[in-house]
C-alpha positions as CSV (number, residue, x, y, z in Angstrom):
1,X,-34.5,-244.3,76.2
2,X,-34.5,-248.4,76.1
3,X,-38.1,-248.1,75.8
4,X,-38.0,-245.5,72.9
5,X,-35.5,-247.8,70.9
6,X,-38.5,-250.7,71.5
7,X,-41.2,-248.5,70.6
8,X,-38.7,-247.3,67.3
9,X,-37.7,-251.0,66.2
10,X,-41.6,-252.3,66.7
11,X,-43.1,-249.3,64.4
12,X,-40.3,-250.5,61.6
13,X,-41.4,-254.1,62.2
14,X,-45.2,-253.1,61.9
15,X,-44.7,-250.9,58.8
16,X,-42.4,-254.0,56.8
17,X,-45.0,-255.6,57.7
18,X,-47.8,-253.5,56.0
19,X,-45.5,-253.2,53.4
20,X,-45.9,-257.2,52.8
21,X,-49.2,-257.2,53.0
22,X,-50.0,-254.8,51.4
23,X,-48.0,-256.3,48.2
24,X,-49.6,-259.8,48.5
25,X,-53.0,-258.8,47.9
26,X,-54.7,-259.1,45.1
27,X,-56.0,-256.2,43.1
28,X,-59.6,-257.2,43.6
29,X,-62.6,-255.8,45.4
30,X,-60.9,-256.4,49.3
31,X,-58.0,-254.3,48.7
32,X,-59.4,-251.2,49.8
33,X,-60.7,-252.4,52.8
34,X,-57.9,-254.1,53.7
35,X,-55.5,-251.2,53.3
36,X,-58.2,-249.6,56.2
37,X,-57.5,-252.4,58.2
38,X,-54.1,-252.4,57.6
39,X,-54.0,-248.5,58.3
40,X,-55.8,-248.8,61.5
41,X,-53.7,-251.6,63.0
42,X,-50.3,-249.3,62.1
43,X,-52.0,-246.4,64.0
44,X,-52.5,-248.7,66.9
45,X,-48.5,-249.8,66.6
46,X,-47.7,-245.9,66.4
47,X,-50.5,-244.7,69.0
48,X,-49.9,-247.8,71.2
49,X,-47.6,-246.2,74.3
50,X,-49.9,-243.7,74.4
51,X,-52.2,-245.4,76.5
52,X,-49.4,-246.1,79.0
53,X,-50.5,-242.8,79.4
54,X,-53.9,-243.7,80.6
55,X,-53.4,-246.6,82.8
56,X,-50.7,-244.7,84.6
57,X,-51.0,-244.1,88.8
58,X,-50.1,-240.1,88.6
59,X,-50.4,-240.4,92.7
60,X,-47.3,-242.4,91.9
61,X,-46.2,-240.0,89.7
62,X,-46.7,-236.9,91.5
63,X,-47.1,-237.8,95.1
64,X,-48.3,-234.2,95.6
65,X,-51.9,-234.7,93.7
66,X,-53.0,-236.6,96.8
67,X,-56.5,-235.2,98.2
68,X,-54.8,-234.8,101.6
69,X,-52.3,-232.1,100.1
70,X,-53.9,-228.5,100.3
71,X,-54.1,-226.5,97.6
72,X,-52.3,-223.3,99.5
73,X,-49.4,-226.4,100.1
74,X,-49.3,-227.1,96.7
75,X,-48.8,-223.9,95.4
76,X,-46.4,-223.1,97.6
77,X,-44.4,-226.6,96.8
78,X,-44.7,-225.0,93.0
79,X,-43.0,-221.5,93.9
80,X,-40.2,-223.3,95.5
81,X,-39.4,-225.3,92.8
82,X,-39.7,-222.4,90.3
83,X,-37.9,-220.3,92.8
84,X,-34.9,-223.0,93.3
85,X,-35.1,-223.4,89.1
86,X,-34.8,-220.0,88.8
87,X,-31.6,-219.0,91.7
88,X,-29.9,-222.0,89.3
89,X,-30.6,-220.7,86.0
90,X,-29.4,-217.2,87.6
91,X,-26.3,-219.0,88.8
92,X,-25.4,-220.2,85.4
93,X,-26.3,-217.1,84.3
94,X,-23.9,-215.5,86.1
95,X,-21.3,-217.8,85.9
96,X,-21.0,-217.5,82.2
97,X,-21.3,-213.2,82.3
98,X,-18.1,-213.4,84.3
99,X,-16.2,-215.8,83.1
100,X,-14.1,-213.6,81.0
101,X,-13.4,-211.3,83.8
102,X,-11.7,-211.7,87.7
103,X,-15.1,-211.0,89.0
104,X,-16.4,-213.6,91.0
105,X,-19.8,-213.8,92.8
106,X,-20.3,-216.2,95.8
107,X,-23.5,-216.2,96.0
108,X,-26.7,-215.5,93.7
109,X,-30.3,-215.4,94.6
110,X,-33.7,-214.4,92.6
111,X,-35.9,-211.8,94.8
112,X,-39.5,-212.0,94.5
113,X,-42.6,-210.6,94.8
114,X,-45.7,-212.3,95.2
115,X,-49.2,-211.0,94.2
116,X,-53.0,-211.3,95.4
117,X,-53.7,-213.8,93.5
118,X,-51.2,-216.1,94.1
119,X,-48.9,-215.4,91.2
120,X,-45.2,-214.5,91.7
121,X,-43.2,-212.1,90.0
122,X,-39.1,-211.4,89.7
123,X,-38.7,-208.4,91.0
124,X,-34.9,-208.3,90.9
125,X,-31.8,-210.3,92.5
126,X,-29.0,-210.2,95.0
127,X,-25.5,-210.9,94.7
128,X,-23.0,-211.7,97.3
129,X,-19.3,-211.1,97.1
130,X,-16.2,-212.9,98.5
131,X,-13.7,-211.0,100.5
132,X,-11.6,-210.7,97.5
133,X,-14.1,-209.6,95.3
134,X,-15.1,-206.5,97.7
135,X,-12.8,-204.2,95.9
136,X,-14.6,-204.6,92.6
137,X,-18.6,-204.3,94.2
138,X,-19.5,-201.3,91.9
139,X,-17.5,-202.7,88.7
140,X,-20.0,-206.4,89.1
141,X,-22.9,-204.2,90.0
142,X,-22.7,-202.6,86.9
143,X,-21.5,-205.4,84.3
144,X,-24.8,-207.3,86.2
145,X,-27.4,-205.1,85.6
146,X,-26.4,-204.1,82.5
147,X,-26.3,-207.7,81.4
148,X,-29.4,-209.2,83.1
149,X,-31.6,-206.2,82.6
150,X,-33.3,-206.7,86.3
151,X,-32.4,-204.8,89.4
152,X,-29.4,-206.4,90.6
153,X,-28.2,-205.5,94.7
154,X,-24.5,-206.5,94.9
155,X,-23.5,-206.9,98.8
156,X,-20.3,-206.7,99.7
157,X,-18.4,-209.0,102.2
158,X,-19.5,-208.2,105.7
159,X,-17.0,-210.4,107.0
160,X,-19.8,-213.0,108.5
């Protein structure tokens, strides 16, 4: 953030500058081409982070992008993260369906399919119930699929 309020105060600084410039020329024959030049160096002021960009070490970045990392391991490091992404997002999900109700689900995970070619799909999810929330396993199972329009298995409390 400290470096967007930099990037922020020196693009102010360049454009009163331009401005200044700009103002003290004289109406002659260089005007045009100094309002180019002028142009060009605020682009550079705007553009300049950019090239961060450039000179950046993305092995530092992403450690995973190394050439010693297979491409099988990679994808797999992918799914996870989408996988762990999505149990969360179906957490919160969740969480917030039954928050005006005494239903309560302990646990909430994503269940997927994967294809062929690699590519995963959500095929549906499972929910896991408390001792206490037993009782209610065909009420939740109903407000859940209803509300997150994907197969939704509620298990009961097996008593683990």
């Amino acid at each position: 953030m400290n470096e967007l309020r930099e990037w922020a105060g020196m693009l102010c600084a360049a454009a009163m500058l331009c401005t200044v410039l700009l103002q003290l020329l004289p109406s002659g024959g260089t005007s045009p081409l100094m309002r180019v030049v002028l142009g060009l160096f605020f682009c550079c002021c705007l553009f300049g982070p950019l090239r961060s960009l450039v000179t950046t070490d993305w092995r530092v970045v992403l450690p995973m992008s190394e050439s010693s990392v297979s491409e099988e391991q990679l994808l797999q490091t992918y799914h996870d993260a989408i996988r762990q992404q999505t149990d969360a997002a179906l957490r919160q999900t969740v969480d917030a369906l039954l928050s005006d109700t005494a239903y309560r689900v302990e646990k909430i995970s994503a269940r997927w399919t994967e294809s062929e070619d690699g590519s995963i799909y959500l095929t549906g999810a499972d929910a896991y119930l408390s001792r206490e929330q037993t009782a209610h396993t065909q009420e939740i199972a109903r407000l859940l699929a209803k509300e997150l329009e994907i197969r939704v298995t509620v298990h009961p409390y097996l008593g683990r």
